[in-house]
Structures are given as C-alpha cells and as structure tokens.
N, C-alpha and C positions, 0 to 999 in steps of 0.2 A: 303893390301888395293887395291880398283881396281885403274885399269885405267885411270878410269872419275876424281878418288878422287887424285890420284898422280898429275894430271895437273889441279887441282884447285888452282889459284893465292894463295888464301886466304890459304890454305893447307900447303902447300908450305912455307909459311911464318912463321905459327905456328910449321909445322917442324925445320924448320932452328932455332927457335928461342930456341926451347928445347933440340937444340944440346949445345946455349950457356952456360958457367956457368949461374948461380942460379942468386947469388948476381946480377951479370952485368945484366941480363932483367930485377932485378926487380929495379937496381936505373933506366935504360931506360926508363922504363916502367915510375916512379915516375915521373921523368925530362919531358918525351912525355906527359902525361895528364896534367901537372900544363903549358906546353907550350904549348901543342896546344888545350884543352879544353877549356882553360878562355878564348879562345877567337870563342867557339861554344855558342851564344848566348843564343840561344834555352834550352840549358843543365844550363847554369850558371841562368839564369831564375827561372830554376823550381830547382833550389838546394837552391836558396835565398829564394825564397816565403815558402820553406818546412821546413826551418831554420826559418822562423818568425814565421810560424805558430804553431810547435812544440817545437820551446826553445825561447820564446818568450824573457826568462831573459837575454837570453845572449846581449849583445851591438853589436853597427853594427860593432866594429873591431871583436873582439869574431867569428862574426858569416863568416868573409870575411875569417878569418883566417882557422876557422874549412872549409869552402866552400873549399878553395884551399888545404887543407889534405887529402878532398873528391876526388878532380882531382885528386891529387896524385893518389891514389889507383887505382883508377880506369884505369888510365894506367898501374899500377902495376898489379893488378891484369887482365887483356889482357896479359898482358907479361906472366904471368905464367901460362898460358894454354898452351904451347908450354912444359912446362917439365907436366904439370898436364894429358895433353895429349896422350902424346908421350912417357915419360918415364916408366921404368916397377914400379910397386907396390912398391915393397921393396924402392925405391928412393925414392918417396912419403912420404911412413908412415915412413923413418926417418927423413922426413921435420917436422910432428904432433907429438908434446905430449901432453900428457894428462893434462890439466888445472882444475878448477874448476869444480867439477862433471864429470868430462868423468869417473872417476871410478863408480859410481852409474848409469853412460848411460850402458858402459860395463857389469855391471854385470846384470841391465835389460834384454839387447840384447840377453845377452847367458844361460839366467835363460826362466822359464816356462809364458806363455802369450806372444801376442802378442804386439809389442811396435809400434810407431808411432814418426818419427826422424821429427819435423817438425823445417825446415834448411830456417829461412830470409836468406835474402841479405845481408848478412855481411862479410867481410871479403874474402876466398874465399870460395863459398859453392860447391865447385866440389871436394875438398878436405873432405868433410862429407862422400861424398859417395865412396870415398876410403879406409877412416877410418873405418865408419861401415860396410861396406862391406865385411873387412878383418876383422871382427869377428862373423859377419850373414850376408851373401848375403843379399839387401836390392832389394826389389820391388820399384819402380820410376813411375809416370805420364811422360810421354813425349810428345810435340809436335816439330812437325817435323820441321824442319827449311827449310826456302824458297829456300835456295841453296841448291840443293840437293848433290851436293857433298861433301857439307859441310856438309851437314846431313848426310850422311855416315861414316864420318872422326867421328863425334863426337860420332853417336852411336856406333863403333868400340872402341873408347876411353874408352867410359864409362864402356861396357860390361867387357872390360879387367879386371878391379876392381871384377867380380864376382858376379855381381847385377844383376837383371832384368827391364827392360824398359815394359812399355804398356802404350797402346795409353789412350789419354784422351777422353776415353767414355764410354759406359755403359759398354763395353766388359772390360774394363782396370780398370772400381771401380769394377765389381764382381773376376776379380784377384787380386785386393789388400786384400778385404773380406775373399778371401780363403785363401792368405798369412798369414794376423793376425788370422785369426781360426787355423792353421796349427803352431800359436807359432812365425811365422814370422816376418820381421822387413819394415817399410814403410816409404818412405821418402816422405816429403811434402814441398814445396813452400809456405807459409802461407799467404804472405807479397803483393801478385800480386792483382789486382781489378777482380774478377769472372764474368764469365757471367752471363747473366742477369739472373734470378732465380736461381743462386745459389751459392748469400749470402742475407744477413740480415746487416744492420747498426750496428755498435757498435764504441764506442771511442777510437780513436788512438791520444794519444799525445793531447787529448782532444779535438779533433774533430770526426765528424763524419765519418766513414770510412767504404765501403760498403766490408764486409770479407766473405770470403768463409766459408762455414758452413760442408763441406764435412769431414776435419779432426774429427771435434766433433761429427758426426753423425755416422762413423766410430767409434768411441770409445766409443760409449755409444751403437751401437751392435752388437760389440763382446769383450767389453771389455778390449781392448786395453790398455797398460799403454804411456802416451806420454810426451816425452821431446823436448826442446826449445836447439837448438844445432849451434853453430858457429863456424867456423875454424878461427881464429882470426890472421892475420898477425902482426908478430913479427921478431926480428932480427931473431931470432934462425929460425924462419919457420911459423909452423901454430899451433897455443895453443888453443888444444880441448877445447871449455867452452861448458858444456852442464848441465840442470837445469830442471827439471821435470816443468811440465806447472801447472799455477797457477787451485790452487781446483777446482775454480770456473768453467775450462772448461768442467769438466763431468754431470753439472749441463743439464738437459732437458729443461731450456727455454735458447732460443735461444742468445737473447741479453745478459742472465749473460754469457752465455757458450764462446759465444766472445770477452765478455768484458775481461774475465779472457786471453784469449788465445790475445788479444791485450796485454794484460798489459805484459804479457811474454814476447812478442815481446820486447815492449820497453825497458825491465829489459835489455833486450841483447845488445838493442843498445847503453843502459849508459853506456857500459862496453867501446866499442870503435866506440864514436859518427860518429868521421874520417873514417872510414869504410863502414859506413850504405848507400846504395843507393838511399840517399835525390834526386836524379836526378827524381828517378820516380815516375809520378803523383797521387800518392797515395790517392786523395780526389778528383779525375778527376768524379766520380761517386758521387752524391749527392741526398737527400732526393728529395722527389717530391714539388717544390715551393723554393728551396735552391738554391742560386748563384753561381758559379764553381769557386773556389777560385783561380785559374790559368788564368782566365780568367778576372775575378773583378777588379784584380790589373793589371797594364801596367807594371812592374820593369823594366827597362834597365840594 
C-alpha cells in the first residue's frame, strides 16, 4: 500500500484491528455499537421509525429489543473489516459456509449465462464478494470514498478477492453488460435510494420505496440469471444464504419487476431482522405530494 494510505488514522486502525483475534473484535465490536450508538440520536431515530413502519406487529419492547441487536452489529460488523480487509482469502472463506441456496448460487456462478449477485445490507456484505469472487471473479459498481486514502485501502482490499471494481457511470454499466454477456458474474447493492431517474416506486415492507431499476434492466438484456445473497453473521462466522429473486423480477413493467426484486429483499431480511441496516433512510425519497416519513414523526 502507499505511503499516503500507511499514515491514514482510519487505516491504521482497521489494520491493527485484523491483526486481533476474530471472536475479541467482533464481541468489541457488539459491546462498542450497543454503547456508544444508543446514544447517536440521529441513528436510533431512524432505526425506530423503520421498525414501526416495516414490523408494525411487533410491540414497543420487541422493537427496542431488535433496535439494540441492530447496534450490536453494526459495531460488529466495523470490527470486521479489519480481518475482512486485511486478512488473505483463504482466512475469509473459512470464516463462510454454505447455508441455504449457496449451493444453487454456486452452481449458477460456475455453469453457462451470466448471473447478477444482488448483496442488501445484511449482515456483512464485503464477505459476498469474497465468497463469489473465489469461484467467478465478480464485476462491482464503485464509488469512491471521500477519504482518499481510504479509498485506496479499500480498493486494494477488495481487488485482493479477484473481482473487478468500475466506476458508477455509463463507462462502469457497459462493463457490467459485457461481463454478463461474456457468462460473467455482477454484484449489486439493491437496497440504497438511486439517483434521481433511475428508479421507479415499488413497495418495501409495504411502503413505498424509490428502487433502482438498473439490476432488472440488466437482466432482461442479456439475460442474466439473479440471486438475493447475504453473508449472515453467525458464531461459526458468515452463513451463505442465497435464493434466486422472486419471478416477478424479469417481468418488463417496471413496478412488478420491483415489486418482485422488493419482496426478495425482505424474504432476506426475515431471515436475520437483527442484521438489516434499519439505520438507513430507506423512504427518505417519496412519490410527488407524499410526506417524508422521517420527517412527519419527531421520535426521541
């Protein structure tokens, strides 16, 4: 690594932290987000309001309970980007086994057509792209992080795995296009709010939710086959659950195609609610004449 990146604070720290054992960062990690998060206003705000609005059943103990499983992780997983980072491959994938469908992701990945890995925020998603990586180098969107030394560290991490990175623009979708024409493998972000023209509304957790339309469009030309994929934290490490996306996403009108590729999402997140990034504003974008639901309510 260079020079600039050896004497970045931030660098430096996620170094030292993946020299620790495993277990010791990630109860740190657990202990750091449940202590110092509940008391980031900001964060516990929009974890509450996302927990009323998507699990409406659950009671206000239920929901404070699952709230602070979410801090947990959430310093947990910080803590493990120091061995996620840092450490070679082989130490990785014997952190991952194969859960639910990773054997039908698997044989996708390494059979004929091109596949499309579309990795929510669950669990840790930097561990996907080690795992399919290490059995078809994976294509990725990237954008750059403001600290540029830190964006160096990270994109030196990532490549390690085997995968290739491009940037998010036209030049980075017509290398994804020749990837899956080429039989290739593509990772996606699904879960984030897109810029302006490009998504469409469809329902998340039974709201409305502005999604990006780019995966589907992608797979409907050139055929792509696409899976719903999470590294799920577990004692043992990280438990591949991966699940082909609901029918509905290779449909041609837009709203079923996201409707289907929502419902996927959420299928994933039943799995380990405690995991899911409820922190991010997920419904911050809203129809035209619709109220900002982060905004409407005051919560303390």
């Amino acid at each position: 690594m260079s020079d600039q990146v050896s004497t970045s604070p931030m660098t430096k720290f996620i170094k030292t932290m993946g020299k620790l054992p495993f277990p010791f960062v990630r109860s740190m990690g657990r202990f750091a987000g449940l202590l110092g998060l509940r008391f980031d206003r900001r964060t516990r705000r929009a974890i509450d309001r996302n927990l009323e609005l998507c699990l409406p059943h659950l009671d206000k103990e239920q929901r404070v309970r699952l709230r602070n499983s979410r801090l947990q992780h959430m310093g947990q997983t910080f803590a493990e980007m120091g061995h996620l980072w840092t450490r070679d491959v082989k130490f990785i994938l014997d952190l991952c086994y194969e859960g639910e469908g990773a054997q039908a992701l698997r044989e996708a990945v390494q059979g004929k057509g091109g596949v499309i890995v579309l990795a929510p925020h669950i669990g840790n998603w930097e561990a996907v792209n080690v795992f399919v990586s290490s059995i078809r180098p994976m294509t990725a969107m990237y954008r750059p992080n403001k600290d540029e030394s830190l964006d160096a560290f990270i994109l030196e991490a990532r490549n390690r795995a085997g995968g290739e990175l491009v940037p998010t623009n036209r030049r980075g979708v017509m290398q994804i296009v020749k990837a899956l024409n080429a039989d290739g493998v593509v990772g996606m972000l699904p879960d984030q709010v897109p810029q302006q023209g490009s998504g469409e509304f469809a329902p998340f957790f039974g709201h409305q939710a502005y999604t990006m339309t780019l995966a589907s469009q992608l797979a409907l030309k050139t055929g792509a086959k696409a899976f719903v994929v999470g590294c799920i934290q577990t004692k043992k490490g990280f438990e591949v659950t991966a699940f082909e996306v609901d029918q509905r996403f290779y449909e041609e009108d837009p709203e079923t195609s996201l409707t289907g590729l929502n419902a996927s999402i959420e299928q994933l997140v039943q799995r380990a609610p405690g995991q899911y990034q409820w922190e991010y504003k997920r419904f911050k974008v809203q129809p035209h004449g619709a109220l900002n639901p982060y905004k409407e309510h005051d919560h303390i």
